[in-house]
N, C-alpha and C positions, 0 to 999 in steps of 0.2 A: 436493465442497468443503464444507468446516463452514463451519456456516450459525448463527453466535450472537449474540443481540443486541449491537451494539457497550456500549448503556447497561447492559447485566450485566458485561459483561467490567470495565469500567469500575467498577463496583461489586464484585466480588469482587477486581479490585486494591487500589479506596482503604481496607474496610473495615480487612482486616489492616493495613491501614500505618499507620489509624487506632487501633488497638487498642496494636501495636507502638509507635506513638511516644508513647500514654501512658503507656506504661507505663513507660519514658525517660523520660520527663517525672517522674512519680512521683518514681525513684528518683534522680534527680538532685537535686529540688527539698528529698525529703524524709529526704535521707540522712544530715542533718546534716553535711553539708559546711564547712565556716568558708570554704571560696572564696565562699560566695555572697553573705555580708554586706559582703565586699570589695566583690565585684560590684556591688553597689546601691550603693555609697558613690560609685563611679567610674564610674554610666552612663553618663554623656556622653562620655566619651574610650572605653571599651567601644562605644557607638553608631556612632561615627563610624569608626572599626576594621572595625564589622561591615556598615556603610553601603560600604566601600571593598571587600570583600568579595561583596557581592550585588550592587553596580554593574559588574565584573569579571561575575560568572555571566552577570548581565541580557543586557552584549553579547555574549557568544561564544554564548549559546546563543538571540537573536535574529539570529544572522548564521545559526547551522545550521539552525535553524527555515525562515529567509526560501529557503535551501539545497532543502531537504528539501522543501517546498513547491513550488518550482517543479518540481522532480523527478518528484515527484507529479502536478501538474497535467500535466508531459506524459507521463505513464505513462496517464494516464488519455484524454488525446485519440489516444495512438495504439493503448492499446484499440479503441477508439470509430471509428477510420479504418479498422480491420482488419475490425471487425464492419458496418461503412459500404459497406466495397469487397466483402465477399464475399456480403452482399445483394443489391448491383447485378448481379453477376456471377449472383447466384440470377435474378433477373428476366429477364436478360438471355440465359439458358439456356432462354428460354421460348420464344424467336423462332430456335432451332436445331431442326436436324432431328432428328427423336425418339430415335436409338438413341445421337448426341452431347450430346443434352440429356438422356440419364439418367446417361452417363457422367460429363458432368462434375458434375450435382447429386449421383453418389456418392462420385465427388474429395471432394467440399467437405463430406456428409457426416461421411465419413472422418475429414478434416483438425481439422473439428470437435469431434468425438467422441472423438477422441485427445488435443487440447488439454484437452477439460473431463478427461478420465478419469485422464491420466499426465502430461499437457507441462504441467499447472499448478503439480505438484508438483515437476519436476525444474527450472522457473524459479524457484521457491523454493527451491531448491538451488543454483541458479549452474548447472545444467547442461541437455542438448539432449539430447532423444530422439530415436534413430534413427529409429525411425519415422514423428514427426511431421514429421522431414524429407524422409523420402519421398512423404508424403504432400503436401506441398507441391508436389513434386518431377509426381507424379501431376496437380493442377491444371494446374502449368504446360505438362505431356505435353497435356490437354487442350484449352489454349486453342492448341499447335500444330495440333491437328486442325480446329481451328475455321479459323483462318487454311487450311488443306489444303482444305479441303471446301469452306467458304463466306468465301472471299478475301474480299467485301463487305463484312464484317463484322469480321474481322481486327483494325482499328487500331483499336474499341471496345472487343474482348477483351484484346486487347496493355494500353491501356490502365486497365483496371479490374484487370486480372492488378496489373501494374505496383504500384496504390495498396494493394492486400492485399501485398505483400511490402513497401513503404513503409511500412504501419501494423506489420504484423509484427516488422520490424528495428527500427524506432523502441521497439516494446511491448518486444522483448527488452534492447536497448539499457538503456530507462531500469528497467527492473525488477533490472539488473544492477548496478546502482550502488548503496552501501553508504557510509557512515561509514566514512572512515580508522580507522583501531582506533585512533591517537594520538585523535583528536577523541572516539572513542568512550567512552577510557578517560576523559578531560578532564570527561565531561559527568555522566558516573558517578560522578566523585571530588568533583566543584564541586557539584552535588547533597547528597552523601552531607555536605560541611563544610558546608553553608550547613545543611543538617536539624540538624548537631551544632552548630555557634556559637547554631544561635538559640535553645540550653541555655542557654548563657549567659548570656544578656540576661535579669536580675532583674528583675522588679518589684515592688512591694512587695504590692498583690495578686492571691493568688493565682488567683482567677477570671481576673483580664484577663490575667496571667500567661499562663495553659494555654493562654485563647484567639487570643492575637495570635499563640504559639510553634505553636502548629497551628497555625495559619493559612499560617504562612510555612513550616512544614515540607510540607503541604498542597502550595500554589503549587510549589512546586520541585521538589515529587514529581511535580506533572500536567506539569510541563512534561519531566521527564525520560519520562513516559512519551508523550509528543505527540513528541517526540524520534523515542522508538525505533518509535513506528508509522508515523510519517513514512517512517521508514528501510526499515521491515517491510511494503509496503504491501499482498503475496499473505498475509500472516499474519494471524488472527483478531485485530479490532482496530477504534476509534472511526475510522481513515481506511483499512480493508480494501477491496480490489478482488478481488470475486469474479468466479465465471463465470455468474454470473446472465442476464448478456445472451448469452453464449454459447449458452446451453441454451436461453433464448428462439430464437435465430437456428438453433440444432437443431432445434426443433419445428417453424421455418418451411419448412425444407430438407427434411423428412419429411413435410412437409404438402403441399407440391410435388411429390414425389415420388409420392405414394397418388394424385394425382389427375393426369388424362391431361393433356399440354400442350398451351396454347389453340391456339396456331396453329403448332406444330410442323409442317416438312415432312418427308415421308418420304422416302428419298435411297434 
């Protein structure tokens, strides 16, 4: 998974937009227009136009924000339940007997090692890897054996099986969820007017001019891009979800593995 600072990504976006909007700026203020002495003549009814205007953005795109946020936050707990339950399920393979307890710390390997390498990518695609679902498939082959061999045990594995397929369906679920392409387009276009109207708005000078019109070209551009990483949340970005903890929870599973199990019985 690429691994880049979210505060660069963030900076090789604003600066072009920064450069791009002065240079708009420029050529709009200094092109000898006659619209513009209009314009300052009649700012207050121009204000209040464009006041009507950004109040309209404010709410649709604090409703999709508030949207995209929760979506996010549970994208992120049922991560966090998945990498939760297949730990347990690590520990818990410690107290099986040895030739069950490598089998199933190589299920979960497996399962692991598949997510970071291919199933991250194809959840960024909208789609399931064959594999990764045999590989699940292979756990749960496992924790039948656990019940088979050592019944005592059974309704812990049943159970901790159980919450790794709850985080898993929930991680897939909310990672699948996208902007309607109408709201998509909506937030795109309301954006894109609110950067061009705030040409409009004259002032007489021209420093507090550039400054206030960046400014607010600035704000609509951060929020249109808090938008689309809200919505993007497996993609390079200031709210990205990596496989950082996955690859932790790899090392743990291979750490286990190199080394003998404390109280494994042999069967």
């Amino acid at each position: 998974m690429r691994n880049i600072n979210p505060r660069l990504i963030l900076i090789f976006k604003l600066v072009p937009f920064i450069v791009l909007f002065s240079i708009a700026f420029a050529i709009f203020r200094f092109s000898g227009w006659e619209l513009f002495p209009m314009l300052s003549a009649n700012l207050n009814g121009i204000s209040w136009l464009y006041s009507t205007v950004g109040l309209i953005f404010g709410i649709i795109s604090a409703f999709i924000i508030q949207t995209e946020w929760e979506n996010w936050n549970n994208l992120t707990n049922a991560v966090r339940e998945e990498i939760r339950a297949i730990r347990q399920l690590l520990m818990f393979s410690s107290h099986l007997p040895l030739k069950l307890a490598q089998s199933t710390r190589d299920s979960m390997k497996n399962y692991v090692n598949l997510l970071i390498n291919d199933g991250w990518k194809k959840i960024e695609q909208g789609e399931r890897l064959d594999d990764l679902e045999q590989a699940i498939v292979a756990i749960q082959e496992n924790v039948y054996l656990i019940a088979d061999q050592v019944p005592q045990m059974s309704n812990v594995a049943f159970t901790i099986f159980s919450q790794v397929l709850s985080g898993r369906e929930r991680r897939l679920q909310h990672s699948g969820r996208h902007l309607p392409l109408i709201l998509h387009v909506f937030i795109l276009l309301a954006t894109f007017l609110i950067m061009l109207f705030s040409l409009f708005i004259a002032v007489d000078s021209i420093v507090l001019d550039y400054m206030f019109t960046l400014g607010i070209g600035i704000l609509a551009y951060l929020i249109a891009i808090l938008i689309e990483d809200l919505d993007n949340p497996l993609q390079p970005g200031s709210w990205q979800i990596t496989t950082k903890e996955y690859r932790r929870l790899l090392y743990e599973i291979e750490e286990a593995m190199a080394r003998p199990v404390p109280i494994a019985r042999k069967k």
